[in-house]
C-alpha positions in Angstrom: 73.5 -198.5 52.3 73.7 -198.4 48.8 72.1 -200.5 46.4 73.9 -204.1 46.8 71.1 -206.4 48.6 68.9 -203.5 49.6 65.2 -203.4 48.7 62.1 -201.2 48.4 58.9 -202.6 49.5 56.1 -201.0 48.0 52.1 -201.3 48.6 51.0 -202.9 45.0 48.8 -200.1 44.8 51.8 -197.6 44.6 54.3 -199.6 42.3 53.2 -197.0 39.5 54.3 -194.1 41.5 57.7 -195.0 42.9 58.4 -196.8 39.4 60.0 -193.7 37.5 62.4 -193.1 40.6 64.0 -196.6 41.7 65.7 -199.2 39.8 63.2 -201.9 39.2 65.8 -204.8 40.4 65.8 -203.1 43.8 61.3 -203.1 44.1 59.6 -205.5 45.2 55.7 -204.9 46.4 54.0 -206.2 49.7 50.2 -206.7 49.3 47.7 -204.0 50.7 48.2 -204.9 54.1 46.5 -202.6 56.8 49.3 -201.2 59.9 52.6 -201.2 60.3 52.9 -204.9 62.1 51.1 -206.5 59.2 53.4 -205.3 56.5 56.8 -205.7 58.4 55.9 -209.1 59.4 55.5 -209.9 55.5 59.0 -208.1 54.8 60.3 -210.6 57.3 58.5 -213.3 56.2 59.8 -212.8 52.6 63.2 -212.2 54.1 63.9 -215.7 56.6 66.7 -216.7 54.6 69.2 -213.8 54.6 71.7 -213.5 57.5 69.8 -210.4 59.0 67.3 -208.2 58.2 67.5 -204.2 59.0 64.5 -202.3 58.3 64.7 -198.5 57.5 61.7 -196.1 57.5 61.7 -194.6 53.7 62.6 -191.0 55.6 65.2 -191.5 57.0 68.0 -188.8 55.7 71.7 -190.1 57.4 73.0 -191.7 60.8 75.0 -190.0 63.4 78.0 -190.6 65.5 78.1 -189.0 68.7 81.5 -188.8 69.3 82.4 -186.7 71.3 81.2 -187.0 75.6 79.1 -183.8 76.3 81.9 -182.5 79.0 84.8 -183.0 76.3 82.9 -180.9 73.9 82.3 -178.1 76.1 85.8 -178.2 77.2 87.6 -177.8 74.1 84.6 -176.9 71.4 84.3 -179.5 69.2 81.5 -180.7 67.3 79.2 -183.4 69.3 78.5 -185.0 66.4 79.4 -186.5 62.6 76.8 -186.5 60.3 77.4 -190.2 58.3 75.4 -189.8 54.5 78.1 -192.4 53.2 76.2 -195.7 52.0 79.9 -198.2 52.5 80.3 -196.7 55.9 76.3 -197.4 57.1 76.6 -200.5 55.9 80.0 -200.8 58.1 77.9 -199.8 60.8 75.0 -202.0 60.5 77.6 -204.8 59.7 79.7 -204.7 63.2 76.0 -204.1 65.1 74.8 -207.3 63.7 78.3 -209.4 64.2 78.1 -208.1 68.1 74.1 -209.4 68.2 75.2 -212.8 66.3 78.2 -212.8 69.3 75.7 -212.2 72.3 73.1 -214.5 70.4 70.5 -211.5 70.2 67.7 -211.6 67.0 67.3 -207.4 67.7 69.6 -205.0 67.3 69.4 -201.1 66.5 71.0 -197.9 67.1 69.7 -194.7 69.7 66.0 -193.7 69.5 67.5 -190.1 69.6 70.0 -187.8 68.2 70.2 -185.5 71.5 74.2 -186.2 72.7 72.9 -185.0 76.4 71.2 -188.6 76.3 74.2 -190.2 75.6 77.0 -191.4 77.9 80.4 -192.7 76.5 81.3 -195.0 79.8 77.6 -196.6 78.5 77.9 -197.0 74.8 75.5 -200.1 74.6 71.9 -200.8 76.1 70.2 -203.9 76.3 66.8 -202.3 76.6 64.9 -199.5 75.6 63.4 -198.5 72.4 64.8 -199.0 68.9 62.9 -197.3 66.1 63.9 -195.9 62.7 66.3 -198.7 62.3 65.6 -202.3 63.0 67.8 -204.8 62.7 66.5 -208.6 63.2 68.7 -211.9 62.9 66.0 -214.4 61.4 67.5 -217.7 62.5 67.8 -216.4 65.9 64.2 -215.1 66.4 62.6 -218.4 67.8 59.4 -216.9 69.0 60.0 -213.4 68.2 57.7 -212.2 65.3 55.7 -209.3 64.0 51.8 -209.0 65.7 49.9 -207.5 63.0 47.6 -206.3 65.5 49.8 -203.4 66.0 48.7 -201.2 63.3 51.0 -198.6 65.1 53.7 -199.0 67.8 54.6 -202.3 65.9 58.5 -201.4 67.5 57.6 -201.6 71.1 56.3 -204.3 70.5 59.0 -206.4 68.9 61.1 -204.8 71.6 59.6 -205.9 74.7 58.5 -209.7 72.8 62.8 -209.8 72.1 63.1 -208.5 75.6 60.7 -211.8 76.9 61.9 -214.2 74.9 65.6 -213.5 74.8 66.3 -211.1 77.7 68.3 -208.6 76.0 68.9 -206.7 72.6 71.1 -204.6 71.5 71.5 -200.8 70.9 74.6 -199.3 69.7 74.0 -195.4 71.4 76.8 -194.1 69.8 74.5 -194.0 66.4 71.3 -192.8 66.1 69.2 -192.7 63.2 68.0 -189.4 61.8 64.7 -188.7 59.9 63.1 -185.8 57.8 60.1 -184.2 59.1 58.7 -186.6 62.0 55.9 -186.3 63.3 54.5 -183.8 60.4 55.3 -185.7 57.2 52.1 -187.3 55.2 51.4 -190.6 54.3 53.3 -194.0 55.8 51.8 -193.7 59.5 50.2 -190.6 59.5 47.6 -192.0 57.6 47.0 -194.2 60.9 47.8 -192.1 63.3 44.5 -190.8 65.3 43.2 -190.1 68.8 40.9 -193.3 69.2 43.7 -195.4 68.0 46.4 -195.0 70.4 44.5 -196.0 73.2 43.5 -199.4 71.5 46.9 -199.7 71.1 47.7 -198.7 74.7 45.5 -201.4 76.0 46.9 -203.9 73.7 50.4 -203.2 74.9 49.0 -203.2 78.4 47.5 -206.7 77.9 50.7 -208.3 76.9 53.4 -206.6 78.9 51.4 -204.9 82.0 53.6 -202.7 83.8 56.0 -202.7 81.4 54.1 -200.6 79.3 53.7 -196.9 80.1 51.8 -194.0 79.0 53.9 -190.9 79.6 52.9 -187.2 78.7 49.9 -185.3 77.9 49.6 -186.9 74.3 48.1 -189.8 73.1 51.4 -191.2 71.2 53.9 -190.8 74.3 54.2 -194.7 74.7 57.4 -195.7 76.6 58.3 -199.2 77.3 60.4 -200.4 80.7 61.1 -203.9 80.1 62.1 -204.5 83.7 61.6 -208.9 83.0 
């Protein structure tokens, strides 16, 4: 998005280390706050003033357009996809999602959870449920009740989700975009440093406690968490 009202949030602990590789104007630090809730409730907290808010995990690499409607493409053998690394035309992106939230009077807006095009349908190009991760956009004089729980030391987004979901009904997510990261799941430090086998069931029951059915645990592994905000 390039660097015009975008900002790095760093631990205080870590200033030193991101210091030789980002323009000081664009850091600011958050203190050593424990989970992923805790620290983006204080990057929202620091942030109620500004029109909206989008929140990017630091690994994320580009955004994609699925542009192209899985029968077209086999049909005439064109790409599924454009690959969008250009900062003016992410920021066009995240500009029209927010205007279309501030329209239908949404705090929560986002783009697809995945980049898989056999996910996406072009008669569908919008949901107004489901999971938005990667990229979160929030509307701060919109969000009434709607704030981070810093219980959630993980799965922080379904939680926001589902509360936006409560409070306001809908969201929105733009499926024609998803957000694309480097090396998920096997990348150190951030949330891998939380990530563990005891936790995700504390988590689970915490979900569970708050949304009930609307919470469910799907898979094998500890981490596959889906939400189906049916309220």
């Amino acid at each position: 998005m390039g660097s015009e009202d975008v900002l790095f949030y760093i631990d205080v602990k870590e200033k030193s280390d991101y210091a030789n590789y980002l323009d000081k104007s664009m850091m600011r630090t958050h203190p050593s706050l424990y989970g992923v809730g805790a620290i983006r409730q204080f990057l929202l907290k620091e942030n109620m003033n500004e029109d909206y808010v989008v929140m990017w995990d630091d690994d994320v690499t580009h955004i994609s357009y699925k542009c192209k409607d899985i029968d077209e493409q086999k049909a005439l053998g064109v790409p599924l996809i454009d690959i969008i690394r250009e900062p003016d035309h992410i920021r066009e992106v995240i500009d029209n999602l927010y205007q279309c939230a501030v329209d239908l009077k949404t705090p929560l807006f986002g783009m697809a959870a995945t980049v898989n095009p056999a996910f996406y349908n072009y008669l569908q190009s919008f949901r107004f449920n489901g999971m938005i991760t990667f990229c979160t956009g929030l509307i701060p004089r919109l969000l009434g009740a709607v704030d981070y729980d810093p219980r959630f030391i993980i799965k922080s987004d379904h939680d926001i989700c589902l509360q936006t979901k409560f409070f306001h009904r809908f969201y929105l997510i733009d499926t024609r975009y998803d957000v694309a990261a480097k090396d998920i799941w096997v990348g150190k430090g951030g949330c891998s440093t939380l990530r563990n086998e005891t936790l995700y069931p504390r988590i689970l029951s915490l979900l569970k406690r708050k949304y009930g059915n609307h919470v469910i645990h799907k898979g094998k592994k500890p981490h596959q968490i889906s939400i189906n905000p049916g309220f």
